[in-house]
N, C-alpha and C positions, 0 to 999 in steps of 0.2 A: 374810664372803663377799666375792668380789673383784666389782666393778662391772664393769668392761670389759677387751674382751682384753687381755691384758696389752703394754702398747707402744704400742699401736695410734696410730694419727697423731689421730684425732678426738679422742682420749683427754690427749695430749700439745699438739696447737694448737691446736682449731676452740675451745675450751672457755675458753682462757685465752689471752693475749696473748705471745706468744711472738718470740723473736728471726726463727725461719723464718716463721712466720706473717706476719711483719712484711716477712721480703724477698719474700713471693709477695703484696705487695700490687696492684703494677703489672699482673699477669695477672688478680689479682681485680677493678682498677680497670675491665678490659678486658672480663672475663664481666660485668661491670654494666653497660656500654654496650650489647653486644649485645643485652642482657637486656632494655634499656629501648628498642630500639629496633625489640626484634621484640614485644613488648607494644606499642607503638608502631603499627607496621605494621596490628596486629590492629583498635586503636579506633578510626583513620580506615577503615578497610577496605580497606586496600591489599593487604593479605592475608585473605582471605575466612575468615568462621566460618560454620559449619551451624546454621541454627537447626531446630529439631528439633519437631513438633507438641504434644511434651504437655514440662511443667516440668520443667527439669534443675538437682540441687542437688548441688554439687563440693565434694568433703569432699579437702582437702590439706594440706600445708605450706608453710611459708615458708623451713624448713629441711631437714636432709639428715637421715635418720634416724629411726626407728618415736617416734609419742608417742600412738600409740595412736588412730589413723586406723579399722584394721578393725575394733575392737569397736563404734564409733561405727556406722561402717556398720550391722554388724550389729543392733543397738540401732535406729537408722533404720530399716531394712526393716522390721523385725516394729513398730515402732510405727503406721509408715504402713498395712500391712497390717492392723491391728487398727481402725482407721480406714475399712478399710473401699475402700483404694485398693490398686492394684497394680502395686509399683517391679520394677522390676528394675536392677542391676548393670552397673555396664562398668567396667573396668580396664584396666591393661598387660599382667599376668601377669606380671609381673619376676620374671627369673631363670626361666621356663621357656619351652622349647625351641621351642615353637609362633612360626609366622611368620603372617602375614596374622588374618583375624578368627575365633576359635571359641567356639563355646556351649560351658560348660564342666557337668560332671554331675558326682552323687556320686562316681563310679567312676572318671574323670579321673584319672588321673598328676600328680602336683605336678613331674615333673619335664617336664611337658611345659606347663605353662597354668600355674605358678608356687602355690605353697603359698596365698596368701591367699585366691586362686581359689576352690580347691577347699572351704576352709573356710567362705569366702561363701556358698557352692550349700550346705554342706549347716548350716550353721546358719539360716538363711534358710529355706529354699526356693522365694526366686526365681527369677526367670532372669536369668542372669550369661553376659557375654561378655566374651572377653579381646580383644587388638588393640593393637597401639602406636599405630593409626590410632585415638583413644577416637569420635572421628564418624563413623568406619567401624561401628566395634562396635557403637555405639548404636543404629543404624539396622536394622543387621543384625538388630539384637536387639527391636526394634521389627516388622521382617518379622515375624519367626518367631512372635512372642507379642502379638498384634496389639490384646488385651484391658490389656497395661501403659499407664499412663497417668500415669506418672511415673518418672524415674531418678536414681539414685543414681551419679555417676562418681566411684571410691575412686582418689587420688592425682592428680588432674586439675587442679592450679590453675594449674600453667603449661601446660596443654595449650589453648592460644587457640582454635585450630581448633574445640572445642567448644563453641557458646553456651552461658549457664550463666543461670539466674534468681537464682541464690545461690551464692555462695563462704565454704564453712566452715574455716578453719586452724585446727589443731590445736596444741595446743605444750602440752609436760609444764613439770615443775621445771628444765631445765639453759635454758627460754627461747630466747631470740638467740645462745649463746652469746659468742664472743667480740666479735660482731655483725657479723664481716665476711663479706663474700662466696667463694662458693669462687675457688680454691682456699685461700685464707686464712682461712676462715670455713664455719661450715655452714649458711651464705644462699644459700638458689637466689634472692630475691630481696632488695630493699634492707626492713632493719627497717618502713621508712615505707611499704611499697607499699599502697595502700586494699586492707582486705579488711573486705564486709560485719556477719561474725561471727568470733569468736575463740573457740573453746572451748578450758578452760585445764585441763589434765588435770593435778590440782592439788589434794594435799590439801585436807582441808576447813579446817584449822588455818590454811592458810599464804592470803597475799594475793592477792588475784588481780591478774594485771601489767595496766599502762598501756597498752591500743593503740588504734588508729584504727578505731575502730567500739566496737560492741555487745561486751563478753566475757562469756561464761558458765562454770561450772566444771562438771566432770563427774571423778567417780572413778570407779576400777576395784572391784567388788567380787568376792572367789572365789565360783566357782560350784559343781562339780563334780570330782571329781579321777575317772578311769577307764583302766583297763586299755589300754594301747596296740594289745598283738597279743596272739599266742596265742588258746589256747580261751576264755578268758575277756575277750576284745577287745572293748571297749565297756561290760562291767561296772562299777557305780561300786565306789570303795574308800572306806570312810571312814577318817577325818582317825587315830582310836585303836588302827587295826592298823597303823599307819604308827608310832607311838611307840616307842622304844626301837631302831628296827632303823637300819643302816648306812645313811644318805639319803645320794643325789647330786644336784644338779639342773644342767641344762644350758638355755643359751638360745641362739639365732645370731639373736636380735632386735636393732634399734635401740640397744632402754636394755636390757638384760640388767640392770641393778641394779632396777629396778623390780621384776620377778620375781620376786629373789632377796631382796628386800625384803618382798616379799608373803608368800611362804613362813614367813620369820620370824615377821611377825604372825601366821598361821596355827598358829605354836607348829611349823613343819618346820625341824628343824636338819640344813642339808644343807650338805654341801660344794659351791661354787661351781663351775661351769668357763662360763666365756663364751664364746662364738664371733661371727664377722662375721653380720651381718645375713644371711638369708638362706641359710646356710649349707647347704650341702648334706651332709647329715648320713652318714656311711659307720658300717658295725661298727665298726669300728676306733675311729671317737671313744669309742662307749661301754661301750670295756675297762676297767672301774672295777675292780678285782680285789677291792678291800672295801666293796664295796656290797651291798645287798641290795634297794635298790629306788631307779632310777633318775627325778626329776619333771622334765617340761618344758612349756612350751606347749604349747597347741595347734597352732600354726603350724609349731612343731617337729614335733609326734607325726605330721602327717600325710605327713611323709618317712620315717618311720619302723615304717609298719604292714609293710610287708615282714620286717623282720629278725624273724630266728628268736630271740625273747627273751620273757621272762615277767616282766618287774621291770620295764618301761618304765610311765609311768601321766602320763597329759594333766591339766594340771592348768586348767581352762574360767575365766575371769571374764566380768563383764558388767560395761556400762557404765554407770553409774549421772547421767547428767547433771541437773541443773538443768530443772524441771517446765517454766522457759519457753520450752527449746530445742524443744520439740513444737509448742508454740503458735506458736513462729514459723515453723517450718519448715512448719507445715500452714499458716497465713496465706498466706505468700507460693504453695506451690501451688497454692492455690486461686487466687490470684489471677493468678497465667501462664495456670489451666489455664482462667480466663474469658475473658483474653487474647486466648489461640491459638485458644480457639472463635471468637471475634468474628470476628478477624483468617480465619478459613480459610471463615464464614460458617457455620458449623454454629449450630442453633438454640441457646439460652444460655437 
């Protein structure tokens, strides 16, 4: 199976030490300075953050690229929810066409509030808002649902403007890559920047990396494989009607090798096709002429309930992390959410 689009620049420098990589050091020299100096701006308060009434816990990167952020979420929400509290969601919506802040529903357009959106609201069942403003969203989204008393912001670690009680990075097998900054690197920030927890989305075999705080591991495990569209949309498939026949799989995530990684150990021998993160999915990509059943993401399938096709099939995982990333993440809210009571004078 092929790992990455084929070409692609991430694939060719962010990953390994490259001649070009090496001459766009000086513009990456220069995203490092801004970078350090609008984090900067944020912790004296020259540039103002929102602090928000109930505990906010920022699930991001340090780098550019899916390593498995929304299952984490999702995995957070229903934990906290079983708990017995009530998160809800704010994002960007990347990649979809929405401007200002909106609550986002089952029914939602991925092409309008972005794919992960839509998959949050309906694996969840919280409430979710999109917003490039995430302290707009939150608040917005705080109105509306005035019983949440905890949020989840998916991809927020450089969004300063958002106070945060906890900052969680995410990082698979490919790490820091080459460790430099963009555009030479796929660092939005420096390898060193403090982040309180690391979850290391990281076999169970392999070691978990060196960083600056607390690191946890967390796998992916398959969940679910189901019917994309058609009369049969939603139906699950099992793994043994899938044996013998023509498999494809497609991804336009991140790490598209993980995927097609996964498949394999599930015993699906498909043929690879990768695309850019995000990709906006048309008919046309998936004219396989010898197929007879197409697997992709979630994230994928939900640009794709439209087409007129009966071979498309989602294939769901969950997130499997480490029993003490609950314990800690419920610690610290509780302990904001005694905080912000004190602080606003509500009884404790």
């Amino acid at each position: 199976m092929t790992a990455a689009p084929p070409g692609s620049f991430a694939a060719r420098h962010w990953y390994r030490r490259t001649a070009l990589s090496t001459l766009l050091l000086p513009i990456a020299w220069t995203f490092s300075l801004i970078a350090a100096l609008r984090r900067l701006m944020y912790r004296t308060g020259l540039f103002p953050s929102v602090r928000l009434p109930v505990p906010v816990v920022v699930v991001g990167n340090l780098t550019v690229g899916g390593t498995g952020k929304t299952p984490l979420v999702i995995w957070m929400a229903k934990m906290l929810r079983s708990k017995g509290m009530h998160p809800g969601i704010v994002l960007r919506g990347y990649a979809g066409a929405q401007r200002g802040e909106r609550e986002v529903f089952a029914g939602t357009g991925a092409a309008l509030v972005g794919d992960e959106a839509v998959l949050l609201v309906e694996r969840t069942g919280c409430p979710v808002w999109v917003g490039a403003n995430r302290a707009a969203a939150a608040s917005a989204l705080l109105r509306s649902h005035p019983l949440c008393n905890v949020l989840i912001c998916d991809d927020g670690l450089q969004h300063y403007r958002l106070a945060r009680d906890l900052e969680i990075a995410v990082e698979d097998e490919r790490g820091h890559g080459n460790g430099r900054l963009l555009p030479a690197g796929p660092m939005r920030e420096p390898a060193n920047r403090p982040v309180e927890l690391t979850v290391a989305n990281v076999p169970g075999d392999r070691a978990l990396p060196v960083r600056n705080g607390r690191v946890l591991r967390m796998t992916f495990v398959p969940d679910q494989l189901r019917w994309v569209a058609g009369e049969c949309a939603g139906e699950s498939v099992g793994i043994e009607r899938l044996k013998g026949m023509r498999l494809h799989a497609v991804a336009g995530i991140g790490n598209p090798a993980r995927f097609f990684s996964m498949l394999d150990a599930m015993g699906l021998n498909a043929t690879a096709h990768a695309f850019p993160d995000h990709h906006a999915f048309a008919p046309a990509d998936l004219e396989l002429l010898d197929s007879d059943a197409i697997l992709m993401t979630e994230k994928d399938a939900v640009k794709c309930r439209t087409f007129e096709r009966h071979d498309l099939i989602a294939v769901s995982v969950v997130a499997d992390p480490d029993p003490e990333l609950a314990e800690f993440i419920l610690r610290v809210a509780t302990e904001a959410t005694w905080r912000d009571r004190k602080e606003s004078g509500a009884p404790i």
